[in-house]
N, C-alpha and C positions, 0 to 999 in steps of 0.2 A: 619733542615738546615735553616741558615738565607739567606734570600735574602736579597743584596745589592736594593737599587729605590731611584731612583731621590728622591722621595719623603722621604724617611727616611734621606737623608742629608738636610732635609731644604733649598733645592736651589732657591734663590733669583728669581725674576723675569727676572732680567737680568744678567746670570751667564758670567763671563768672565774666559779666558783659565786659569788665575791662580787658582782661585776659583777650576773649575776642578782639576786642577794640584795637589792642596793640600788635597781637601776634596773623590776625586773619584779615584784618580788616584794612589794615592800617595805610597800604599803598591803595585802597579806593578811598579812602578819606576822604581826600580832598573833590574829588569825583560826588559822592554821596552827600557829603556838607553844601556843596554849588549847586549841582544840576540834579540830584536824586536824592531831595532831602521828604520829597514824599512817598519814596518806593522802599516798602518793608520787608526786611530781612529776617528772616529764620531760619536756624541751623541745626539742625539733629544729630543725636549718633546712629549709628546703622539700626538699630532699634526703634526707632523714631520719636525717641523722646527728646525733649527740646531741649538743645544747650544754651544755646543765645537768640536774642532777638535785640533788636537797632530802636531806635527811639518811634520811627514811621510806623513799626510795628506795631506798638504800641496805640499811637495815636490813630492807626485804621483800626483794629483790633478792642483797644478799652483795655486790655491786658497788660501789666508790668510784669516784672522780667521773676520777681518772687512767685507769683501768680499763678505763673505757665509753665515754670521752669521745672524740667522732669515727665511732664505731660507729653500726650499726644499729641498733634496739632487736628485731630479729629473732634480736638472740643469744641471747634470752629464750625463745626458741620450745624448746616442751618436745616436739613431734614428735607432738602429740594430734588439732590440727586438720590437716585436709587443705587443698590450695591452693584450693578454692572455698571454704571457710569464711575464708579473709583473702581470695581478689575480692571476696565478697559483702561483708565490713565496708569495704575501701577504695571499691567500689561507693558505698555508705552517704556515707563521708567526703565523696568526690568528688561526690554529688549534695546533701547535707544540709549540709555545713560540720561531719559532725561523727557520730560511733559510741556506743552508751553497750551496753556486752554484759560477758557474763562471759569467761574466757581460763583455762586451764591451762597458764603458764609453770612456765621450769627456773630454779631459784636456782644460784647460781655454783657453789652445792658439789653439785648434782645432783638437790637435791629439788623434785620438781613442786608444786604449791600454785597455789589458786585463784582469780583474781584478779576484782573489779569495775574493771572499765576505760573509761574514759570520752577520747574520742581528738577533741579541737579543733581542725579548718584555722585557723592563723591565717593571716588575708587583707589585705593593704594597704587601700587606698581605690581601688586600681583595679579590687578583688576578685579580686588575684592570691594565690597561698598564698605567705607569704615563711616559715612554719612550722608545727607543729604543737604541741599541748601534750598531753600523756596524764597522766592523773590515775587510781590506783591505789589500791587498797584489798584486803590480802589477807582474805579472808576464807574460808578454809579452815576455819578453826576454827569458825567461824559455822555455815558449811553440815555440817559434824560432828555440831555441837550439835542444830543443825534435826533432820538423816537421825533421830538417837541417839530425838529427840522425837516425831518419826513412829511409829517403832518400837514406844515406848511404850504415845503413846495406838493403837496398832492391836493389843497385845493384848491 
C-alpha cells in the first residue's frame, strides 16, 4: 500500500493553498466540493506549523489562510483542556499514526465551539513523520440538538 507524504510531493518551502489544491488534494475534490464541503482541513509540516488549510477551515475557524499560515494550530486552543489531555492525544498520534476525539477550540472572534477532530502522522517510507493532517468537523450544533433531544425524551 503507497503512502501519500508531504515529502513524496516535493513541497516547496513555502507551500501555498493552490499548490495544496492541485498536488494533495486534487483526487478528493470532487469528494470535498459534494459531500465534505463542511469538513476542515489542516495540513502541517512535521513541525507543526501550518501549510494549508481548505476553505471549511476557514469558515469553522474565522482564520484565512495568510493569518494562520506558519502557526501552530494550538492558536485554536480554547483553555478547556488541561496539558495531559493533549500528552495523552499526542501520546495516541506518536504510537498509532494518528488521534480521532472531540476538542473545544476558540474561533478567531472568541467563540468556543465543538469540534470532531481527526489528527494524521503523515510518515515517509522510512516511517519518519514529514507532517500531519487534521480533519475537522464542527459540530456544536449537533451536540445542541442531541443534549435539547435527551432532555425531551427524559420528561
Amino acid at each position: 500500500m503507497s503512502v501519500l507524504t508531504l515529502d513524496d510531493l516535493e513541497v516547496p518551502s513555502i507551500v501555498t493553498p493552490n499548490f495544496m489544491e492541485q498536488h494533495l488534494l486534487k483526487p478528493l475534490y470532487p469528494l470535498i466540493q459534494t459531500r465534505l464541503s463542511d469538513v476542515g482541513v489542516v495540513i502541517t509540516d512535521r513541525h507543526s506549523k501550518i501549510r494549508y488549510i481548505n476553505r471549511a477551515f476557514t469558515k469553522i475557524t474565522g482564520y484565512n489562510f495568510k493569518e494562520i499560515k506558519g502557526k501552530n494550530p494550538r492558536i485554536l486552543q480554547s483553555g478547556y483542556h488541561d496539558n495531559s489531555f493533549y500528552q495523552t492525544m499526542w501520546q495516541s498520534i506518536i504510537r498509532t499514526g494518528q488521534w480521532i476525539g472531540e476538542v473545544l477550540d476558540r474561533r478567531k472572534d472568541g467563540n468556543i465551539y465543538l469540534e470532531s477532530l481527526h489528527i494524521i502522522a503523515l510518515k515517509n517510507d522510512k516511517e519518519e513523520v514529514t507532517g500531519y493532517i487534521g480533519i475537522i468537523t464542527d459540530i456544536t450544533e449537533y451536540e445542541a440538538t442531541e443534549s435539547q433531544t435527551r432532555c425531551i425524551e427524559d420528561s
